[in-house]
N, C-alpha and C positions, 0 to 999 in steps of 0.2 A: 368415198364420197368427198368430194370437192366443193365447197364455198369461196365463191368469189367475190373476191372484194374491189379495190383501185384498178387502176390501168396496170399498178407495178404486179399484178400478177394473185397464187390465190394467197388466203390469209388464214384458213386454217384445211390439215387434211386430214381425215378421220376411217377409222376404220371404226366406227362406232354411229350412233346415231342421235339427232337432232330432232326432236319431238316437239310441238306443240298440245299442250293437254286442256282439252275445252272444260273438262269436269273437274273441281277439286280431289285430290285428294289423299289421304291420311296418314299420318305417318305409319312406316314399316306396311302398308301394304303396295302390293304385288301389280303389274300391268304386264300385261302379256309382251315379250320381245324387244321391253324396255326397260324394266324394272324385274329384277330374276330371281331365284332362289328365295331363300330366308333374308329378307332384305333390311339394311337399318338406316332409314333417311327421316327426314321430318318431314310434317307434309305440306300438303302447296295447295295455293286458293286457282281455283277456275281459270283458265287461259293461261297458264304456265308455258314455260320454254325448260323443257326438260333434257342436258346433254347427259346420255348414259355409252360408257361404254360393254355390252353384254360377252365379253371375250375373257373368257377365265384369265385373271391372274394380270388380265391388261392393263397398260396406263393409261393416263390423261396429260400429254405435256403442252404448255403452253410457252411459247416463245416469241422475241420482237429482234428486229433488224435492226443494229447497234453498229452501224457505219461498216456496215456489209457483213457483219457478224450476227449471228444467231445468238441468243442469249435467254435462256431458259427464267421465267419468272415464276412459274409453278409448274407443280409435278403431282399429279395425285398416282401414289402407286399401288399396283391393283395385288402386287402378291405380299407386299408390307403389311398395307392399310396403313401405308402413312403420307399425311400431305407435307410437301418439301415446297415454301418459301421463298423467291429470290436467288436462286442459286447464282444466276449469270448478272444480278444486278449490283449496284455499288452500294446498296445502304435501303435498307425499307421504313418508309415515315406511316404512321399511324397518326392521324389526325383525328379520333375520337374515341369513345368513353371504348376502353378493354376490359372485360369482365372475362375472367379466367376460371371455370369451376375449379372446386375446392378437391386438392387432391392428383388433377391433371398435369403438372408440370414435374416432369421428371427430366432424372439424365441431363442435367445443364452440369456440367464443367467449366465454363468459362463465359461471364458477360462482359463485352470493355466497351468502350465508350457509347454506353449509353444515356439517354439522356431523355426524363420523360418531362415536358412542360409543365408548371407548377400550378398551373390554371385547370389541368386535366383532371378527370377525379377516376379512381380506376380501382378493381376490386383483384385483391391476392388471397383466395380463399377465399376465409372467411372475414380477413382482413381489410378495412376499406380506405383508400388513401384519400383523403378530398383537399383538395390546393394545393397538393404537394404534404401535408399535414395527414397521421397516421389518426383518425376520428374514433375510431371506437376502441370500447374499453380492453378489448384483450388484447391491442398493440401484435406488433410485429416480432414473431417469434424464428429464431434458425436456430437449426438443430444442427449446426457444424460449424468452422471454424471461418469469421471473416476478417476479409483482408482489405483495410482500408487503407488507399494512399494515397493520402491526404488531410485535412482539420475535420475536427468533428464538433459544431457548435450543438450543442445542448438547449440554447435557447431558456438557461436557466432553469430548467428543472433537472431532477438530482438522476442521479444511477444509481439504480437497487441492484441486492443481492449480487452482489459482482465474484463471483464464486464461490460463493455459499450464503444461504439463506442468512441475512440480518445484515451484511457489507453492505452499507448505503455512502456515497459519495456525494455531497452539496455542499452549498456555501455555510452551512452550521456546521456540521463533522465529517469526519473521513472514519469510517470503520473497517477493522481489516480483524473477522473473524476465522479463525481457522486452526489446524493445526502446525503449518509451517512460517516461518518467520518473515519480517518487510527486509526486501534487501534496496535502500537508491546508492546506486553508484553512478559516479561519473566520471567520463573517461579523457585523459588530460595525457599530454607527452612531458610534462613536466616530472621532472626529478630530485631536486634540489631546493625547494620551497613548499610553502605550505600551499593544500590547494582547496580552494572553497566545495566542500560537498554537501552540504544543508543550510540552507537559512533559517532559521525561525523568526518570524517577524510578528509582533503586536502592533497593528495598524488601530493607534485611539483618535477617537475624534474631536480629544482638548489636550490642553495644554500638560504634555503627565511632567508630576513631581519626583521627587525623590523618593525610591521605593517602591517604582512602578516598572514591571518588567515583562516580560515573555517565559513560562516554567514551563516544563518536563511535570509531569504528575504519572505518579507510579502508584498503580492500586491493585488490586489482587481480589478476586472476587471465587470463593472457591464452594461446594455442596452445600458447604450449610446452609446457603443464599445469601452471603451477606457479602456486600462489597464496599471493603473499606482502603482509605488511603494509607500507603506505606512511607511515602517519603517525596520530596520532589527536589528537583537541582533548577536553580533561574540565574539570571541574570536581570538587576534590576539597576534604574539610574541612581548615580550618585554623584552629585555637585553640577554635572554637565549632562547634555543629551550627548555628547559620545564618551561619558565615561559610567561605569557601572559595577556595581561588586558580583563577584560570584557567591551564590547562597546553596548553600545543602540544609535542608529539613527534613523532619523526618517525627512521628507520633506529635505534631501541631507548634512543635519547639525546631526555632532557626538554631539549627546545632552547630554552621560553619560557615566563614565567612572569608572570602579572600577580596580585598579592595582591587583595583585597579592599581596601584602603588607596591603593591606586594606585601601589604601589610595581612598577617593571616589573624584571623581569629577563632575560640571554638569556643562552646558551655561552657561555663562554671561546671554546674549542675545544683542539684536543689537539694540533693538527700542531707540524711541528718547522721550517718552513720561517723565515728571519730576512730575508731580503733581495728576494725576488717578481723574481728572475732570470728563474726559470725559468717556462715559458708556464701561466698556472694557478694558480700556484704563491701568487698574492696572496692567494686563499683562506684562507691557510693563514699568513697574514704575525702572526710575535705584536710584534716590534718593526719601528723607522724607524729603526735608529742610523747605516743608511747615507746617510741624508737630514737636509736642515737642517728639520725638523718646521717651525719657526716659517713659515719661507718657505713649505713645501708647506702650512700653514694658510691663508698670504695666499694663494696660488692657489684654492683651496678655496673661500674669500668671495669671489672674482673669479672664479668657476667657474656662478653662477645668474643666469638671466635677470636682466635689468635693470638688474644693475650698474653698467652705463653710465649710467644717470640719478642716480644717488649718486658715482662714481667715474670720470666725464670720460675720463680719459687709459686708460680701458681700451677697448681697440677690441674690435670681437665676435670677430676671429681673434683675438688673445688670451684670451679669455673663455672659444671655443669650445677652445683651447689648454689652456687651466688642467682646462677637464671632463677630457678626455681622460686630463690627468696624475693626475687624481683616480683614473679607471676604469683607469687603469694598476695602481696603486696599488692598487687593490681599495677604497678611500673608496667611491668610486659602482660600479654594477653595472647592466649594460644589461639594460634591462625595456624591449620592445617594446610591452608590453598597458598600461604604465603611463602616462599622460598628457602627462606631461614625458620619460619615454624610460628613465628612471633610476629605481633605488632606491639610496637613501643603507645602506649597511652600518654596522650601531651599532659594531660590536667593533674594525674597524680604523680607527674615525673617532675611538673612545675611545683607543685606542691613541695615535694623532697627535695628540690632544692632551695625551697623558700625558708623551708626547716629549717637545714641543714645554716645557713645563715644568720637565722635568728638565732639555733643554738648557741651557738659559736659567738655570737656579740652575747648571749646570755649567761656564757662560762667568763667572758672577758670581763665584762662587767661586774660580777660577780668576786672575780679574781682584781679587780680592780679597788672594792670598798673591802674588801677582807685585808690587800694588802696597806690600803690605807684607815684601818684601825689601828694595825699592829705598831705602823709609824709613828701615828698619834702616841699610841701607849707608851712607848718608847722616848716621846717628845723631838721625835725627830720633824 
């Protein structure tokens, strides 16, 4: 059958049929030589225009004359049971609301440039987009990996859970829960310089004094449920807004201090212990007055590899002798990860030689009023 349409000839050719239906009606039922088999359509009010094609497995194609070309704009296929969209055309506009049941969209590998009006309101699922804006509470969910390229403004609210359940990202914290560690790197052709790979910045909103910085906080929160501070490293101003000391704390006491000038500083410390009797106890050592300082210094220089090639007459069990009385002492401190085995302790090594000083003016002095009694006595 042939439908005629303009002068230019016909406009559609069918081997199917063109119905008028004066009666309503129902979905999924049946009309004799129009409507066939176990049928699944929706149904239609009174005076309908019914096109069926009743030929097993048949199609439906429609097409338009594109500067003497044919160009297919839909396709219902009868042995698929799928409708095909625009094949022959350059781009399909949708100009109102799209509601997509939940479930139906399958098999997309690939969307690009699309582009839905932000004035449109349109439903994905069970998800409803209204303005361009995701409105309802269960948001937009993918269950696979997306590839954006391009910025992705936030609009001020934060990102949850960003690979595992409690990772929240906003302008208050940045959380990174997991078992593996944060790697930022940046990548630079530079060789020979230093090259900037982290800022930490404290953006205050008065005028900051001395003593005011940006910290590192290290804390440790383990079964028992308690989460406590271990230590922090900052950078805080000193004299100048570009100049600042570097700080190590650690149990609520600033234990190390480097200025910007290079000048370093560390504790004291607060213990009351004087003699490192007791097991431990060297920690805590603030003087030597039970030791001859001087001598325990020569141990000390005859306590490091090599000695033996500057000083002959010391054998290595003496050598390794003199260590020992160091880390007795609390001088040295056994570091297993350290290379040589040891860290040198500044506070009791300054100490021994503070000793070591005063003894020494206190034998001189000593030997000073002994030798002038004996002159006196003499009458010299």
């Amino acid at each position: 059958m042939v439908l005629k349409g303009s002068s230019a000839g016909p406009i559609i050719r069918l081997n199917a049929r063109v119905t008028p239906i004066a009666a309503a009606n129902s979905a999924n039922d049946e009309i004799g030589g129009l409507i066939v088999g176990t049928s699944v359509h929706q149904g239609t009010a009174a005076n309908s225009l019914v096109l069926s094609n009743i030929d097993d497995d048949g199609d439906i194609q429609m097409l338009v004359n594109d500067g003497g070309h044919s160009k297919e704009f839909l396709l219902a296929d009868g042995d698929t049971a799928i409708l095909h969209l625009g094949q022959g055309m350059a781009s399909i506009l949708l100009s109102k609301t799209i509601s997509i049941a939940a479930g139906v969209v399958t098999g997309v590998t690939a969307l690009t440039s699309a582009t839905v009006d932000a004035t449109t309101d349109f439903t994905i699922g069970s998800t409803v987009i209204t303005d361009g804006v995701i409105t309802d509470s269960s948001g937009l969910q993918l269950a696979a990996a997306l590839d954006i390229d391009g910025d992705i403004d936030m609009g001020n609210y934060d990102i949850n859970n960003v690979g595992a359940s409690g990772n929240v990202w906003n302008d208050a914290q940045f959380i990174h829960k997991g078992s593996g560690n944060i790697v930022f790197q940046r990548q630079t052709a530079t060789t020979n310089a230093e090259v900037r790979a982290f800022d930490l910045i404290h953006n205050s909103e008065g005028d900051v004094s001395d003593g005011c910085g940006p910290a590192f906080v290290f804390r440790q929160n383990d079964s028992n449920g308690g989460e406590e501070e271990l230590g922090r490293i900052s950078f805080v101003r000193a004299g100048a807004d570009n100049a600042g000391d570097f700080r190590v704390s650690g149990g609520g006491s600033l234990g190390m201090k480097l200025t910007s000038a290079g000048a370093l500083s560390v504790e004291v410390g607060s213990g009351t212990g004087t003699d490192g009797s007791t097991a431990g106890q060297h920690t805590e050592i603030l003087i030597f007055d039970q030791y001859d300082d001087a001598t325990e210094l020569q141990r000390f220089a005859y306590s490091g590899e090599g000695v033996e090639h500057v000083v002959p007459e010391v054998t290595e069990e003496q050598r390794l002798a003199n260590r020992e009385r160091m880390v007795e002492m609390g001088i040295l401190e056994t570091v297993p990860e350290a290379s040589s085995g040891y860290h040198m302790r500044i506070q009791p090594l300054t100490r021994l030689l503070a000793g070591g000083i005063y003894q020494n003016r206190h034998r001189m002095d000593s030997q000073y009023e002994e030798l002038h009694k004996r002159l006196e006595a003499i009458g010299a």
